[in-house]
C-alpha positions in Angstrom: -5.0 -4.8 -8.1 -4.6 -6.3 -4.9 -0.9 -5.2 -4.4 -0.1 -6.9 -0.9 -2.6 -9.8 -1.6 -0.1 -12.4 -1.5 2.5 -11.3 0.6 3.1 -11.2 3.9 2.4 -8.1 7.1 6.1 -7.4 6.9 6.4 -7.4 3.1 3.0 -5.7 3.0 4.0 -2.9 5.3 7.8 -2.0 2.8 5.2 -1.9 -0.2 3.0 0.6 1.0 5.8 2.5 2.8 7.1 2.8 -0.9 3.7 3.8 -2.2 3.4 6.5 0.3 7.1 7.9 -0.5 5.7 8.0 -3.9 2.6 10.1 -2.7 4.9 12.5 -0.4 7.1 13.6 -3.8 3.7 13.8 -5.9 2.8 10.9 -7.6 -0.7 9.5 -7.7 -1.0 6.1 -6.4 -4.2 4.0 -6.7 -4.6 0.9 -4.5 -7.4 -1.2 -5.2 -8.0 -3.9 -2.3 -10.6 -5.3 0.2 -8.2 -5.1 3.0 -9.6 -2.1 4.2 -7.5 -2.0 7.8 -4.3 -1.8 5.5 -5.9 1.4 4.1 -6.7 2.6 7.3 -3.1 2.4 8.0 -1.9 4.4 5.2 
């Protein structure tokens, strides 16, 4: 819940670049946030 909530744009942006290296070798990875732009991004 709210993985980048607390952290800042640069920190935010390694923790979802991890997440979506997860997604590329096929593991399921669900986000739940309200910051909907850093879903947009990903």
């Amino acid at each position: 819940d709210e993985p980048t909530g607390n952290l800042d744009p640069g920190l935010s942006a390694e923790i979802m670049d991890l997440f979506d290296q997860f997604s590329q070798v096929g593991v399921t990875v669900l986000i739940a946030t309200h910051d909907l732009g850093l879903i947009a991004r990903y």
